[in-house]
C-alpha positions as CSV (number, residue, x, y, z in Angstrom):
1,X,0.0,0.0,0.0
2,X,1.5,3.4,-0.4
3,X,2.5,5.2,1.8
4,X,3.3,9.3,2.5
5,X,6.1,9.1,0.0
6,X,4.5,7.5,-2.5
7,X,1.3,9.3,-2.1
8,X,3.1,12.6,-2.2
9,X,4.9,11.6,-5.0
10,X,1.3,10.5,-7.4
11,X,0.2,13.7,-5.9
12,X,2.6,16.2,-7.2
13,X,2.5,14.3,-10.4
14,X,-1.3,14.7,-10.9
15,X,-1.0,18.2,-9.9
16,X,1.8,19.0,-12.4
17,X,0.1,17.1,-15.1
18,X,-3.9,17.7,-14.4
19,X,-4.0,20.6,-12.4
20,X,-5.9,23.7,-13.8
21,X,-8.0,21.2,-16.2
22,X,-11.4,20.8,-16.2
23,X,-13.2,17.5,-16.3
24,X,-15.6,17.0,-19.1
25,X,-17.0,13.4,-18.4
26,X,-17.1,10.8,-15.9
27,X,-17.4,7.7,-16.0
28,X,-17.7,4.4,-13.7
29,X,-17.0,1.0,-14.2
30,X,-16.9,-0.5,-11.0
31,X,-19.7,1.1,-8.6
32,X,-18.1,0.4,-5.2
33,X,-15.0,1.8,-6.2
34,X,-16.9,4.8,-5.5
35,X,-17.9,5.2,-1.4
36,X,-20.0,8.2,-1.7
37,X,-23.6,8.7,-3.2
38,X,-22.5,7.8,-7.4
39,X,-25.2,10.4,-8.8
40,X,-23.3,12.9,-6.7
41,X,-20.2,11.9,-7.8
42,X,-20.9,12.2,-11.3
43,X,-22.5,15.7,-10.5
44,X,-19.9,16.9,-8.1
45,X,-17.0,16.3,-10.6
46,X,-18.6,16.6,-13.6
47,X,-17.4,20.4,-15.0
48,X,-15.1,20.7,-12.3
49,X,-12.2,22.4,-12.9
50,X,-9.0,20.4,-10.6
51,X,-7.5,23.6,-8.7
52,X,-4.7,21.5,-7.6
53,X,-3.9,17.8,-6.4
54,X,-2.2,17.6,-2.7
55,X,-1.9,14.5,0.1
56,X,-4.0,14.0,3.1
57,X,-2.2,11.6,5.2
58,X,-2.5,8.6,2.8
59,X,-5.2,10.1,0.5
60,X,-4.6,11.9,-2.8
61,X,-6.6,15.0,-2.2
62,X,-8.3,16.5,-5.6
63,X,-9.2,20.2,-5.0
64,X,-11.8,21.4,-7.7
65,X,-14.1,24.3,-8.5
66,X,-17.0,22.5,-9.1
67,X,-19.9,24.4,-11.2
68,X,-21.9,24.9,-7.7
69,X,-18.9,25.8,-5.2
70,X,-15.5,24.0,-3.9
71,X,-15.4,20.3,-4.4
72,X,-12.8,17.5,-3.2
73,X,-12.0,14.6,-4.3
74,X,-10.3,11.9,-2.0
75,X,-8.9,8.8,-3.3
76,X,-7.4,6.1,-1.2
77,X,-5.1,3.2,-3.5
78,X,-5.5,0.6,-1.0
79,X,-2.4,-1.7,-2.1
80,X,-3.3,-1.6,-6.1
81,X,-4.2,1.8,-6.9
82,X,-3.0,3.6,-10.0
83,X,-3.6,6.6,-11.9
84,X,-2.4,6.5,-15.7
85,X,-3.4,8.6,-18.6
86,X,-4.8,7.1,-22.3
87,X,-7.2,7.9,-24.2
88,X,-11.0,8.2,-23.8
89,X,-12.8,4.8,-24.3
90,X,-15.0,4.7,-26.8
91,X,-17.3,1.7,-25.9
92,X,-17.0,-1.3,-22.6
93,X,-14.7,-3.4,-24.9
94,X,-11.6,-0.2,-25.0
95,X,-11.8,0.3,-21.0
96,X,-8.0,-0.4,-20.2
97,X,-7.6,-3.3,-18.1
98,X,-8.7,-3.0,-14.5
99,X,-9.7,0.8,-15.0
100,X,-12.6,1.3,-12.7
101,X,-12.9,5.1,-13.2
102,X,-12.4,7.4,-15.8
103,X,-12.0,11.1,-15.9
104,X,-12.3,13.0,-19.3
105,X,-10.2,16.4,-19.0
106,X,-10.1,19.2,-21.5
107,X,-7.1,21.0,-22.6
108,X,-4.6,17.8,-23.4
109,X,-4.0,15.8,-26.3
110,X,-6.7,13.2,-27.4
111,X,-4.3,10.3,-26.3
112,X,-3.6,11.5,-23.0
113,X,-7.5,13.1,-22.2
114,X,-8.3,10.9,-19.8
115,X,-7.4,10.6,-16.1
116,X,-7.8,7.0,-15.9
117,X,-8.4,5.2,-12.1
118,X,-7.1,1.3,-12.1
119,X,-7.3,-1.0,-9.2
120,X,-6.5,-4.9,-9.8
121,X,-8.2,-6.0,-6.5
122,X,-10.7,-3.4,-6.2
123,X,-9.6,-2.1,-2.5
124,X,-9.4,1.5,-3.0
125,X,-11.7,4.4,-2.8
126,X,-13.1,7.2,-4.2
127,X,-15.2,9.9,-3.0
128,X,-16.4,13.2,-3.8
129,X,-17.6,16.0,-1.2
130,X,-19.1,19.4,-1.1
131,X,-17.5,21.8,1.7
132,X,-19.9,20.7,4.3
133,X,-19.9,17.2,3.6
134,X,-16.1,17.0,3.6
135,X,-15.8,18.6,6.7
136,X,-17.8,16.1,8.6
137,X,-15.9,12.8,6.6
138,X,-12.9,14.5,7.9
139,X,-14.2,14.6,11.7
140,X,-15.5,11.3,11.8
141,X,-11.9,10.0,9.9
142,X,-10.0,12.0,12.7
143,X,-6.5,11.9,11.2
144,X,-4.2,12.3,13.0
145,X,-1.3,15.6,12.5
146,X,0.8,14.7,9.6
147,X,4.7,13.8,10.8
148,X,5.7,17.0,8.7
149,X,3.9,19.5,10.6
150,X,3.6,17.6,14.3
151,X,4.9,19.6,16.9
152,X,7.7,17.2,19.5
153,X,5.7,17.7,22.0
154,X,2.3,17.1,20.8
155,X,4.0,14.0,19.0
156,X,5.5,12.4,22.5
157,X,1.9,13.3,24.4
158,X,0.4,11.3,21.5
159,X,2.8,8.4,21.7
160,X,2.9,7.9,25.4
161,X,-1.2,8.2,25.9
162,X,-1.4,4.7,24.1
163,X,-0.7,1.5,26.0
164,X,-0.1,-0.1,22.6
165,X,3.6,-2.1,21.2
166,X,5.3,1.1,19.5
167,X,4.4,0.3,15.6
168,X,1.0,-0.5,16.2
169,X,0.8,3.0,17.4
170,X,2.7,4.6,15.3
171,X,0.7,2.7,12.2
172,X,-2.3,4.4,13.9
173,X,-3.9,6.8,11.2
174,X,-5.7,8.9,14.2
175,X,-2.2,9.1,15.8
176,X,0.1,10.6,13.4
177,X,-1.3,10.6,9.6
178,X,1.0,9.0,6.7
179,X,3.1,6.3,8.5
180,X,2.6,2.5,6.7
181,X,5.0,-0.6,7.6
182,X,7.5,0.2,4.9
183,X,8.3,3.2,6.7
184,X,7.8,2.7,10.7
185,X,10.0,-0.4,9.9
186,X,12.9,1.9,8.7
187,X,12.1,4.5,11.1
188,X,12.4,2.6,14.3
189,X,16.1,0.8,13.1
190,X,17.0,4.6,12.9
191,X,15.7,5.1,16.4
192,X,17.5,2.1,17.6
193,X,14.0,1.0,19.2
194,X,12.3,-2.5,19.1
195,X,8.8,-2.4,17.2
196,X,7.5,-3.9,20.6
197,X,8.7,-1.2,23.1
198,X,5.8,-0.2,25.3
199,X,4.6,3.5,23.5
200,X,3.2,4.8,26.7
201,X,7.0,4.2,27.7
202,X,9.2,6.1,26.1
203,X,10.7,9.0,27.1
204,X,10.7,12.2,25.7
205,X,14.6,11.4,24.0
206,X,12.8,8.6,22.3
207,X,9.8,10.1,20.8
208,X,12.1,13.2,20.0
209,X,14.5,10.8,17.9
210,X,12.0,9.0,16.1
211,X,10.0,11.9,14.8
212,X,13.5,13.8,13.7
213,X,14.4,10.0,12.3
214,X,10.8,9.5,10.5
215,X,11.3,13.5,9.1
216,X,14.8,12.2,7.7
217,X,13.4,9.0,6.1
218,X,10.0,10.0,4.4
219,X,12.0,13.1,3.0
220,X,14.8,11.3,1.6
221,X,12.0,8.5,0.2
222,X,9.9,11.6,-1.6
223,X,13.2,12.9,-3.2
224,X,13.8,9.5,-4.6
225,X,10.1,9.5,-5.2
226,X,9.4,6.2,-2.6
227,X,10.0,3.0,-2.8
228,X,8.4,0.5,-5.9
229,X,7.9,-2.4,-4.2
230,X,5.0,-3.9,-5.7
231,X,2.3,-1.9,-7.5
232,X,2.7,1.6,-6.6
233,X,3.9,4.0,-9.7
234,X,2.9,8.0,-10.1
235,X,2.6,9.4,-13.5
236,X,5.9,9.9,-14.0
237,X,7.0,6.6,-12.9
238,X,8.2,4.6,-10.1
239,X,10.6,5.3,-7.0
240,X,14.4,4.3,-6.1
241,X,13.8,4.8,-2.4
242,X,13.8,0.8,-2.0
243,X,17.5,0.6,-2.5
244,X,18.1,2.2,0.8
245,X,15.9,0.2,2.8
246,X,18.1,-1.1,6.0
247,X,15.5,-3.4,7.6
248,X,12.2,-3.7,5.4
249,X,11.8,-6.4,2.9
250,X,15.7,-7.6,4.0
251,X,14.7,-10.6,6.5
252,X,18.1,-12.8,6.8
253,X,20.2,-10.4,5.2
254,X,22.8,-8.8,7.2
255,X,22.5,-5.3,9.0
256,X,24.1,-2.7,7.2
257,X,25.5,-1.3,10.6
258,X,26.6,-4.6,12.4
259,X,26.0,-7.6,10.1
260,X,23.9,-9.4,12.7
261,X,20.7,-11.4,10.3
262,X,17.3,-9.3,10.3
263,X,14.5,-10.7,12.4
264,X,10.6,-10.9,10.6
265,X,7.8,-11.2,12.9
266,X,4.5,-10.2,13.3
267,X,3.4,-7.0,15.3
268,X,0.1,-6.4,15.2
269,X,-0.7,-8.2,12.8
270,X,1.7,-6.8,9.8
271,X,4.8,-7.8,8.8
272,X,7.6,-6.6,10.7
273,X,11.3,-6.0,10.1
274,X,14.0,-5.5,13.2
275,X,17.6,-5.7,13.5
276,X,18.3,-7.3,16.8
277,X,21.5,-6.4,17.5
278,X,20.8,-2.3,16.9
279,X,17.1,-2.2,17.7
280,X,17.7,-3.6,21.6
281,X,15.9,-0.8,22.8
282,X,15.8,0.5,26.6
283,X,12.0,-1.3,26.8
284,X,10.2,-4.4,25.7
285,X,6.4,-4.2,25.7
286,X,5.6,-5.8,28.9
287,X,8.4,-4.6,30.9
């Protein structure tokens, strides 16, 4: 599934390819791709004009001036989201494969006018919102502050109020906004902490190094525009960040700091990668 990097990365490519266009047609193929009301969604987007594309945590945000005020547009890829560009299909039998949504735009060659959703297992979301109605899907979500813009202390009250093992917490969307298991993996081998350490545990030094760690990480992932690890690709193509991983994805490989094998267990149910040697931790949950 993607995560900040990856999201911010199909963001700013949608933005630098479709912003400022203005969508002439919609079209569904696969109803529950859509989570909102589908007459509203054709009529909210329909003649829209996309102001610009941004993130929202893990959501690709679509800022539009609809024909009756402000609309948005949130889309969530699940783990085999994609958003490519082709032509407009002509009849059922020229929708590209696994395209459950398509968005005619005006203002770009005829084949590349189409803003074309694809999802091989059908996971992901998309839904459409008037200023009112967006406002209340975004209090009963209750995201959490995204890592960019959390304050160190708000971040280590947030962290230590749970009773929770570490990267379940930190995988928390209500807790901090954008984190996935790619990227707490990484983060807490940088911190030097075990995925099980107790969260309502650490001290301030702790929650301080892991937000300055998790800061370092996505960054350097959204310059090398994430890691490609299994569907995820913007516009403009995939990411390099992969080759940089230290723990994720490297299970009985050596650490690159002290060559001791990497550990994969389960935490909370996703897959999770440690070093044991550098990841010893003050705390273990339970302690």
């Amino acid at each position: 599934m993607p995560e900040l990097p990856e999201v911010q990365t199909i963001a700013s490519d949608l933005d630098d390819v479709v912003g400022g266009k203005t969508i002439a047609a919609v079209a569904v193929s696969f109803d529950k791709i859509v989570a909102s009301d589908l007459n509203r969604f054709h009529k909210l987007l329909t003649g829209a004009t996309i102001d610009s594309v941004t993130r929202l945590g893990k959501w690709v945000c679509f800022s539009l001036s609809g024909t009756e005020g402000p609309v948005t547009m949130l889309a969530h890829l699940k783990m085999t989201g994609q958003f490519h560009l082709g032509a407009w299909p002509e009849g059922e039998s020229d929708w590209p494969p696994h395209t459950r949504a398509a968005f005619r735009l005006k203002g770009l060659p005829a084949e590349n006018d189409t803003l074309f959703y694809k999802d091989i297992r059908k996971f992901g979301r998309l839904r459409a919102f008037d200023l009112m109605e967006l406002e209340e899907f975004l209090e009963h979500l209750g995201l959490g502050p995204d890592p960019f813009d959390m304050e160190p202390d708000d971040f280590y009250k947030r962290l230590t109020s749970k009773k929770g093992r570490l990267k379940s917490v930190l995988l928390n969307q209500q807790v901090v906004a954008g984190l996935g298991n790619i990227y707490v993996d990484e983060c807490l081998f940088a911190s030097g902490l075990l995925p099980t350490t107790s969260a309502c545990k650490l001290s301030r030094p702790d929650t301080d190094r892991i937000l300055t760690e998790a800061r370092r990480i996505l960054a350097a992932s959204i310059k090398a525009r994430g890691s490609t690890t299994s569907n995820y690709e913007g516009l403009k193509g995939g990411g390099s960040f992969q080759k940089s991983h230290n723990v994720y994805g490297r299970a009985g490989e050596p650490c690159p700091v002290c060559g001791s094998p990497i550990e994969k267990s389960v935490v909370g149910g996703r897959g999770t990668h440690h070093c044991p040697h550098c990841q010893r931790g003050r705390l273990k949950s339970g302690e």
